[in-house]
N, C-alpha and C positions, 0 to 999 in steps of 0.2 A: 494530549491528543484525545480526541472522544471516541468512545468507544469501538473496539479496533472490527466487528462485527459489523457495525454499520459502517465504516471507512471501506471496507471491502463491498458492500454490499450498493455500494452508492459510486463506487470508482466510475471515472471520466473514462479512464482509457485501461483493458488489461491485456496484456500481450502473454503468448506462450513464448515464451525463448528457449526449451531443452524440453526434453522429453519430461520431465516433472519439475517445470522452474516455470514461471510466472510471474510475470512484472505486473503489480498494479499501481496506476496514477490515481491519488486522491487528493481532495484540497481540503481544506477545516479554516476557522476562522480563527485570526491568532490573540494576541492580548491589545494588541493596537486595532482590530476590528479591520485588518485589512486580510484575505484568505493566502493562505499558505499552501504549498504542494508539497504534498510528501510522496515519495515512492517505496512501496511495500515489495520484498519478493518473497517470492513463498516456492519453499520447498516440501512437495508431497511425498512422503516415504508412507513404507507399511506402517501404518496403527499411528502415524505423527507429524503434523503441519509445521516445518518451522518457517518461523514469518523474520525478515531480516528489515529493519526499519531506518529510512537514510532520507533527508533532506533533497530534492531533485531541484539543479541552476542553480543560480547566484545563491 
């Protein structure tokens, strides 16, 4: 996947779901040249972002 900075920073769709939880919708282009969606959630705590990465549909 390319670089997960610009995946974020280019997301289609990002939703707040929880008071520090975030869903973000990105697509990338895969090895067959057709784009893929991947969804990102991201959890904010003090001092650390974790980013939880999973395939979104079929």
């Amino acid at each position: 996947m390319h670089d997960l900075r610009t995946a974020i920073e280019e997301a289609y769709e990002t939703k707040k779901v929880g008071k520090k939880k975030y869903e973000v919708y990105t697509r990338y282009k895969g090895k067959k040249g057709k784009g893929k969606s991947r969804k990102l959630i991201l959890v904010d705590c003090p001092e650390e972002i974790f980013i939880i990465t999973g395939a979104e549909g079929k």
